[in-house]
N, C-alpha and C positions, 0 to 999 in steps of 0.2 A: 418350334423346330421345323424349318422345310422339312418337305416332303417329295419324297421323290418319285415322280409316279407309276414309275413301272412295277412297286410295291402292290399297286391296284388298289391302294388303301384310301376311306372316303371318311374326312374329319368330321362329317355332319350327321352322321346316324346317331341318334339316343337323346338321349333331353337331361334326366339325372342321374348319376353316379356317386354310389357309397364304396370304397374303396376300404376291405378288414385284412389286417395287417396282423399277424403276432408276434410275439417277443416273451424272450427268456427258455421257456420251455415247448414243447410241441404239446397239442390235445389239452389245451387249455378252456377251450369251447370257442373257438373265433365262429364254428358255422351254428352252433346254436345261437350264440348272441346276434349274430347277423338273421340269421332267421327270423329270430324273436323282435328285432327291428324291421324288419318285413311284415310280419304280422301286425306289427302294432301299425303301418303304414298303410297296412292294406286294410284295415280296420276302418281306419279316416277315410275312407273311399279312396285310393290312390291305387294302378292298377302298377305291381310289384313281380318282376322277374328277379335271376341271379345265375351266377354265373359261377363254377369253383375254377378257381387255378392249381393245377396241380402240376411241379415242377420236376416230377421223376420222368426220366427217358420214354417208358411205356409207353404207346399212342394211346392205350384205353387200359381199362383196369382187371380187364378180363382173362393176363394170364398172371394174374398174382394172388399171392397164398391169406386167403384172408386170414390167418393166423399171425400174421405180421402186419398187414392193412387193412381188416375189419371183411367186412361181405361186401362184395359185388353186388350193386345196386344195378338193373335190369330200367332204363327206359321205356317209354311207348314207340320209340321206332329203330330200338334193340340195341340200344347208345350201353355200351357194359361200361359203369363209371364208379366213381369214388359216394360210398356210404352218405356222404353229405348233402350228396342230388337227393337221396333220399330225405332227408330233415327238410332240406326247401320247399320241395312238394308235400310234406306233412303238412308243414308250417303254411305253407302260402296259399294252400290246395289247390298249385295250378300242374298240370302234364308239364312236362319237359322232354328236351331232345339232346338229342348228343351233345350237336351245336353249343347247349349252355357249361360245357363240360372241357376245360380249356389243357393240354398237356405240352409237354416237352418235344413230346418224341410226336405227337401230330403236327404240331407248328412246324419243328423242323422237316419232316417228312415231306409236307405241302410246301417247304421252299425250298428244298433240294429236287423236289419233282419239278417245280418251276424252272429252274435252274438246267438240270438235263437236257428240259424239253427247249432249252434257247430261250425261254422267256423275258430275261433280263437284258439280251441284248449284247452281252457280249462282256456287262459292267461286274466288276467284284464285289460276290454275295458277302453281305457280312450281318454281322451282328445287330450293327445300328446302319441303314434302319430298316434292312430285308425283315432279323425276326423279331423285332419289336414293331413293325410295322401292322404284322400278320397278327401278332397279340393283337395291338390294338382294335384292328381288322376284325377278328373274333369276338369282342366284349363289344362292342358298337353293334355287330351286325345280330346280336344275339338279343340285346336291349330296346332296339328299333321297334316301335310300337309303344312300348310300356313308359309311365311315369317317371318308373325310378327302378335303374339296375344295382343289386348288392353284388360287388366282386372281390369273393374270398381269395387271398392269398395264400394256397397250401404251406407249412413249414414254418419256418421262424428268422425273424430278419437277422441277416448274417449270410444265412447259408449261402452255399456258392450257386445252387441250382436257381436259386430265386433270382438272383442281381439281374438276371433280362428283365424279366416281369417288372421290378420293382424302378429299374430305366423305363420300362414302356410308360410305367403310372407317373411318374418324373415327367416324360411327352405328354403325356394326360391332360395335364394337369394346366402345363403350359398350353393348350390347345383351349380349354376350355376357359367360361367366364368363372372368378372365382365362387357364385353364388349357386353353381349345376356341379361341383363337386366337391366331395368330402371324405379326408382320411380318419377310416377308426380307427385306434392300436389296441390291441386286447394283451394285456400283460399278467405276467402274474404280481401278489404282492403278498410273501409270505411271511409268518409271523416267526419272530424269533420264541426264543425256549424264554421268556420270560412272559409273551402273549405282546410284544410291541411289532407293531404291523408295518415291514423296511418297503423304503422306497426305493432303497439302490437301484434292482435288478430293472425296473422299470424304468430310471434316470438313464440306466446304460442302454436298456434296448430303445428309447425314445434317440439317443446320442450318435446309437449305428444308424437309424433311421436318417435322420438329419445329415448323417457325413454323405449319404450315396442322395441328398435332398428332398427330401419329402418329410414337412413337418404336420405333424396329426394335429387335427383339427378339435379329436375326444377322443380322451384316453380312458379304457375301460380295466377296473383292478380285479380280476379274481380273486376272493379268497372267501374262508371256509363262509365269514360274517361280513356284514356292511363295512366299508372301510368308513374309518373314523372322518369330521371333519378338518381335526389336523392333520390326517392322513393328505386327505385330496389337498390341500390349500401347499401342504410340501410337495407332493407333486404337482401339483399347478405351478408353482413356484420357479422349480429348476425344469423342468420339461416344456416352458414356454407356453403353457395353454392359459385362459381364463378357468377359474376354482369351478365355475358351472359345469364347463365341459368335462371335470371328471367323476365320471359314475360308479358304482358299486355293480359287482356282479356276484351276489353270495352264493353258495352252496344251497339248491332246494333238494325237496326229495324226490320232484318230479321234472325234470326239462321240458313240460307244458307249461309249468310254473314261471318257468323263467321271462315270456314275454309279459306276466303279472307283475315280477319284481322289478324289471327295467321300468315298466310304465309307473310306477311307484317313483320310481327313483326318477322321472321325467327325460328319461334320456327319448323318447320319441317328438314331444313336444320341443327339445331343443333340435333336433336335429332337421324337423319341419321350419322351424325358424332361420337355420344357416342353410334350409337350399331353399328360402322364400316361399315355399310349398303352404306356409300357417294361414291363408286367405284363400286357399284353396282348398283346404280341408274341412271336411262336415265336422260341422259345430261338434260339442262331446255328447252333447245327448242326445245326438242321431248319430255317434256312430258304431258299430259292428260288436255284439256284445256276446255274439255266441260263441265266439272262443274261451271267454271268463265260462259263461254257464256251462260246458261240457266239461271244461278242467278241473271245477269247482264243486261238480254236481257230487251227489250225496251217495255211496255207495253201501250198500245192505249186504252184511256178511262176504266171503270171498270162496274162492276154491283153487285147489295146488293141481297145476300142471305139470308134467314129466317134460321137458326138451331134451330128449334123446340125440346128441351129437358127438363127434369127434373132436372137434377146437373148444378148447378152455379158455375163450376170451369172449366176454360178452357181445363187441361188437361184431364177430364172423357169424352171430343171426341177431341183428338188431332190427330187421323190420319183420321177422316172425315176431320177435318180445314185442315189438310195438302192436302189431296186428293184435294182437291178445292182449295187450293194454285200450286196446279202441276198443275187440269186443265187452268188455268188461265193462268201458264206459257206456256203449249203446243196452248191455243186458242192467247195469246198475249194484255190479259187484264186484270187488276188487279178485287182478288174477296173479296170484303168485307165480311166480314160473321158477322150479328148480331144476337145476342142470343137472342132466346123469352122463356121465361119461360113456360113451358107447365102448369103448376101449376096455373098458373095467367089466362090461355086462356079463362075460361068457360064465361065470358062477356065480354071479351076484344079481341079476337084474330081478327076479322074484322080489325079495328081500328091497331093494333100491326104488321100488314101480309102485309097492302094493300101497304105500301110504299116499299114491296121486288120482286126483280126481279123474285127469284125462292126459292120453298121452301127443306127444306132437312130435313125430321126426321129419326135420328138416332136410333141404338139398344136400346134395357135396357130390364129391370126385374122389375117385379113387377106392380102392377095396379097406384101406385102413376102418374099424370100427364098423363095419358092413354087418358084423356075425352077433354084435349087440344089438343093432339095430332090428335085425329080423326076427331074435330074442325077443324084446321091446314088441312089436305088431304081434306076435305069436303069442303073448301072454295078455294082448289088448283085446284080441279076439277071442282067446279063451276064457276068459274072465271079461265081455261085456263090458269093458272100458271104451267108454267113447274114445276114439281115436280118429286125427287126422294126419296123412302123409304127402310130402311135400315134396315132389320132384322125382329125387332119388327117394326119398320116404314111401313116394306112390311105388316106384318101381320095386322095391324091397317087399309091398305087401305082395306083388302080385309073386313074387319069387318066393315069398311065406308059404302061400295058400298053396300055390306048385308043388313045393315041398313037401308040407304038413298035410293038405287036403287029398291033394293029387295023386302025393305019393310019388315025386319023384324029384328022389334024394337029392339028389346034383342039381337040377335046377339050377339056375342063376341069370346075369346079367352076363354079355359076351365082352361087355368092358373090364369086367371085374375075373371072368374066368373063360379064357380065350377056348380052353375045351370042354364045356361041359357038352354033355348030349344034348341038355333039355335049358338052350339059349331062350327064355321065355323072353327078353329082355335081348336086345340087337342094335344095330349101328343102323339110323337112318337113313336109305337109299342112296341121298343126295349127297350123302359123307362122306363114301367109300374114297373117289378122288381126291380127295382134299389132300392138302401137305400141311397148312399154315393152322397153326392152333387159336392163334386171336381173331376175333369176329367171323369165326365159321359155322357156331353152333344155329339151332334156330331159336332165334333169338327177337325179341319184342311181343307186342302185341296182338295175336290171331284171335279169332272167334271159336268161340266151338258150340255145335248142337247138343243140347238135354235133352233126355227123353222124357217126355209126361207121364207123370207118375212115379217118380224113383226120389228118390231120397236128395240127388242134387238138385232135382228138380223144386221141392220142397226147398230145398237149402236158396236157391236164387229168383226164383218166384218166375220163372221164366224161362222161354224154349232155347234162347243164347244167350253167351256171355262170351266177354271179351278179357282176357287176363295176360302176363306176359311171361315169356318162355324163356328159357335157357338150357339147353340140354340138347345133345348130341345121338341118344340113345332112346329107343322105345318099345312099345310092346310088341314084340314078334307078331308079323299079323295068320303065322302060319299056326299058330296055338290058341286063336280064338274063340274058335269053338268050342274046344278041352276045357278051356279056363273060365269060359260060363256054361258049365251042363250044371253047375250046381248051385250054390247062395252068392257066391258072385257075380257080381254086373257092371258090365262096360256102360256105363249111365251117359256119358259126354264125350262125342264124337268131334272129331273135325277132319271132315273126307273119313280117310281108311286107315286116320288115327286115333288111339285109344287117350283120350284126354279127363278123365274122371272115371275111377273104379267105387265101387260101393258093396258091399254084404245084408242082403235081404234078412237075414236071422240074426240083426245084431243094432243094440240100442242106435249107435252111430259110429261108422266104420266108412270113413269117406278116404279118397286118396286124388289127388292131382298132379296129373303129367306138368303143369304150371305153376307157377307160382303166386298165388292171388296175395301175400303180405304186401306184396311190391305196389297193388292200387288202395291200399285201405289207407283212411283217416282217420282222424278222429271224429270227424261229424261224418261219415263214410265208411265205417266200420266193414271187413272184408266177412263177405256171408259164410262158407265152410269154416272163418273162425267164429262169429254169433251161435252158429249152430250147433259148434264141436261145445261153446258156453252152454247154450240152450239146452243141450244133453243133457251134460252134468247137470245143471239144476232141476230139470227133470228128474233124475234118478234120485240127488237129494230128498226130493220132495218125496217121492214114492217111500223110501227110506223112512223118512219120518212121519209117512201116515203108518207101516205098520208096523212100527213101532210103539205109533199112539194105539 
C-alpha cells in the first residue's frame, strides 16, 4: 500500500515479525504462548523483543482497576502497562519500555496532537493510513535492533476495537517479504461432553480472520490435553494451513512449563524454518538450557504464604506470586501462596494468618481492606512471622507500629484519612499541583541507599539498589525521628525519602516504598522475596532442632 509521508512512517525498521492473534474467547494465553516462542528463540541465540497491542481507549494502564484487567505492570522508565509486559520480561529476561506497549487512546492521541499542531498539512486525518500508519510506526520502531519482534494482538478477532490493528497487520504484511513475517492464531478447541475435541470455533475464528485478510500461517489449539492427530489434520484441512503447522497448547501446571511443551511439540523449529532463521540458529546442543534447569529443578519440601489483599483475582498480584515462585526456585522449595481476603480480616485474621509460614501484603489504592491489612502486619510483628510489605504494605507497617508502638490511635495514611492528626503517611511534595491522575505518580525505576549493617542490607548484599516505583504518597518526613526512637529503622534512603523500613527485634520484618516483584526472574530471583523465603526456612529449621 503506498504510503503517504507525512504519516512520518518508515517501512524499513525491523528484520522479523511474529504477529499472535486470538480467537473464540479472550485469556486464552496468546502472551504466554508468544512468550514461550520467544524463549525458545532466544534460546537458539537470536536476540528477541515484543510488543503488546492493547486496543481499549486508555493511553496506558494506569487508571484501571486491576480487578477487571489484572495488575499494573510498572516498566524501567515508568511505562504503567498491561500484566503481559510482564511475562515478556520474565520470559525473555530483557527491560522493556513503554515504547513496547502499543494502545488505542496513545496512537490516537499522537495523531490528533499532529493534527492540531498543522502537521498534516491541511490533508483529512483518517483512519487509513494516519492511524495504522502510527501502529505500524510503533511496532517497527520498537523492534529495530532485534532479530525478531513477537506482536501480541490484545482481545479476540472480531472485535470492533481491534479492526485498526488488524488493517495495519493486513499493510504489514503486504510491505514485507513473505519469509520476515508470520501469523500465529491461538484459539481455543473445546471438548464436547462426550470428550470429542470440536474444531468449529476455531474454523470460525480462522474464517473472521480471513474475511478482514490475514491468513495464519500456525494455528495454536488450547485445550485441557494434546490435541489429537485427527484433530490437527481437521483443522489443517478447513483452516487452509499445512497438518505441521498446527500445534497443541495443553494445560500444564506451571506457565514455565509451557515453553517445554511447545518445544516438544516442535513449534520453534518450525517456525525458525518459515522465517529462514534455521541456519542461523545455534545447533541444539549449544543452545540455552538454563531455562529447562531452573523450571525443572528439584524442590525439597515447601512453605505457605499469607497474600493479604483486597482483589480476589489472581492476576491483580501476579508478579508478587511470581516473585515468590522464583524465590522458591532460587531457595529450592516449593511456595504456596494462599489468598486471605483483607476485607474479611477485621475478626477473623488470627484464625486465617496462624497456619502461614510468612506473610506478604501487597500494593493497592484506596482505603477499602486497609484495617485487615494492618490486622495482618500487627499480628506478623507480634508473633515473629517473617513478613514482607510492598508499597501500600510498607506504608501500612509504618501506620501499624504508629498505632500499636507509638501509640497513636488515629495514625494513618492522609490518602486514606484526610483528618487524622498523626498523617505518618502524606502526599508527595511534587503532587500537590497535579490534576491529571494517569502518569503522575513517581513512577519507574530510582535508586536508593542501604545502610551497612541493617537487615536490607543483608537482604541485597550492597550499599544500592535500583527497583521500580509507583505511588503518590510517602512517609511524612516530619515524624522521622518519632518513628525510629525505637526497633524501627528507615534502612534505605533515596535523598529525604523513606524507601525500605525494617524491625531490629524481629526474625524478618522488612517493607518497601517500591516495588522489587516488578525486576525478579526466574534466574534473578527478587532479594526482600529470597530473604522473606530464607526466614522461614530458618525458623523451620530452628523448630526442628528443638524439637529433636
Amino acid at each position: 500500500m503506498p504510503t503517504e509521508p507525512d504519516t512520518g512512517y518508515n517501512p524499513n525498521l525491523g528484520r522479523k515479525f511474529i504477529f499472535v492473534t486470538g480467537g473464540v474467547m479472550s485469556g486464552l494465553g496468546k502472551g504466554i504462548t508468544a512468550a514461550s516462542t520467544g524463549r525458545l528463540l532466544s534460546n537458539a541465540g537470536f536476540d528477541v523483543t515484543a510488543v503488546k497491542i492493547d486496543p481499549y481507549l486508555n493511553v496506558d494502564a494506569g487508571t484501571m482497576n486491576p480487578y477487571q484487567h489484572g495488575e499494573v505492570y510498572v516498566l524501567k522508565d515508568g511505562g504503567e502497562v498491561d500484566l503481559d509486559l510482564g511475562n515478556y520480561e520474565r520470559f525473555l529476561g530483557v527491560d522493556m519500555t513503554s515504547d513496547h506497549n502499543v494502545t488505542t487512546g496513545k496512537t490516537y492521541q499522537h495523531v490528533i496532537e499532529k493534527e492540531r499542531a498543522g502537521d498534516y498539512l491541511g490533508k483529512t486525518v483518517q483512519i487509513i493510513p494516519h492511524i495504522t500508519d502510527d501502529i505500524k510506526r510503533r511496532v517497527r520502531e520498537a523492534a529495530e535492533g532485534t532479530d525478531v519482534c513477537l506482536v501480541e494482538v490484545g482481545g479476540t478477532v472480531g472485535d470492533i476495537e481491534s479492526m485498526p490493528y488488524l488493517e495495519a497487520l493486513r499493510q504489514f504484511a503486504h510491505e514485507e517479504d513473505e519469509e520476515d513475517i508470520l501469523f500465529m492464531h491461538v484459539t481455543l478447541v473445546p471438548d464436547s461432553k462426550n470428550g470429542e475435541q470440536k474444531t468449529k470455533p476455531t474454523q470460525h475464528s480462522v474464517k473472521e480472520l480471513r474475511s478482514i485478510g490475514l491468513q495464519p500461517d500456525i494455528l495454536i489449539g488450547r485445550n485441557q490435553n494434546r490435541l489429537d492427530i485427527d484433530t490437527k489434520e481437521k483443522i489443517a484441512l478447513f483452516c487452509d494451513v499445512p497438518t505441521e503447522a498446527v500445534f497443541s497448547n495443553p494445560d500444564v501446571d506451571d506457565i514455565y512449563h509451557v515453553p517445554l511443551m511447545v518445544e516438544e511439540e516442535g513449534l520453534d523449529e518450525y517456525v525458525m524454518q518459515r522465517l529462514g532463521l534455521g541456519d542461523e540458529a545455534l545447533p541444539e546442543g549449544e543452545r540455552d538450557n538454563r531455562w529447562r534447569d531452573l523450571v525443572t529443578r528439584n524442590r525439597e519440601g515447601s512453605v505457605d504464604i499469607a497474600l493479604v489483599g483486597k482483589y480476589d483475582l489472581e492476576d491483580a498480584y501476579m508478579s508478587v506470586r511470581e516473585a515468590l515462585k522464583h524465590a522458591g526456585i532460587e531457595t529450592g522449595v516449593e511456595v504456596n501462596v494462599h489468598w486471605v481476603d483483607s476485607d474479611e480480616m477485621r475478626d477473623h485474621h488470627t484464625e486465617r494468618l496462624e497456619s502461614a509460614d510468612g506473610i506478604v501484603v501487597p500494593g493497592g489504592f484506596g482505603s477499602r481492606g486497609t484495617r485487615g491489612k494492618i490486622a495482618a502486619i500487627r499480628y506478623a510483628r507480634e508473633n515473629d512471622i517473617p513478613f514482607l510489605g510492598l508499597c501500600l504494605g510498607f506504608q501500612m507497617a509504618v501506620v501499624e507500629y504508629a498505632r500499636n508502638v507509638l501509640g497513636w490511635e488515629d495514625a494513618h495514611s492522609a490518602e486514606l484519612d484526610p483528618g487524622t492528626t498523626h498523617p505518618v503517611i502524606d502526599l508527595l511534595p511534587d503532587q500537590y499541583d497535579l490534576e491529571d491522575m494517569g502518569g503522575t505518580m513517581r513512577l519507574g525505576a530510582h535508586d536508593t541507599d542501604i545502610e551497612p549493617g541493617t537487615l536490607a542490607h543483608r537482604v541485597y548484599g550492597a550499599d544500592t539498589c535500583t527497583e521500580r516505583h509507583r505511588h503518590r504518597y510517602e512517609v511524612n518526613p516530619e515524624y522521622f525521628s518519632e518513628l525510629e526512637s525505637g526497633a524501627l529503622t528507615f534502612s534505605g534512603k533515596s535523598g529525604n525519602r523513606m524507601e525500605i523500613v525494617e524491625l531490629g527485634d524481629h526474625p524478618y520484618f522488612l517493607g518497601t516504598q517500591f516495588h522489587p516483584e516488578y525486576r525478579s526472574r526466574p534466574d534473578r530471583a527478587s532479594p526482600p522475596f529470597v530473604g522473606l523465603v530464607e526466614a522461614i526456612l530458618e525458623q523451620t529449621e530452628e523448630v526442628t532442632e528443638v524439637e529433636a
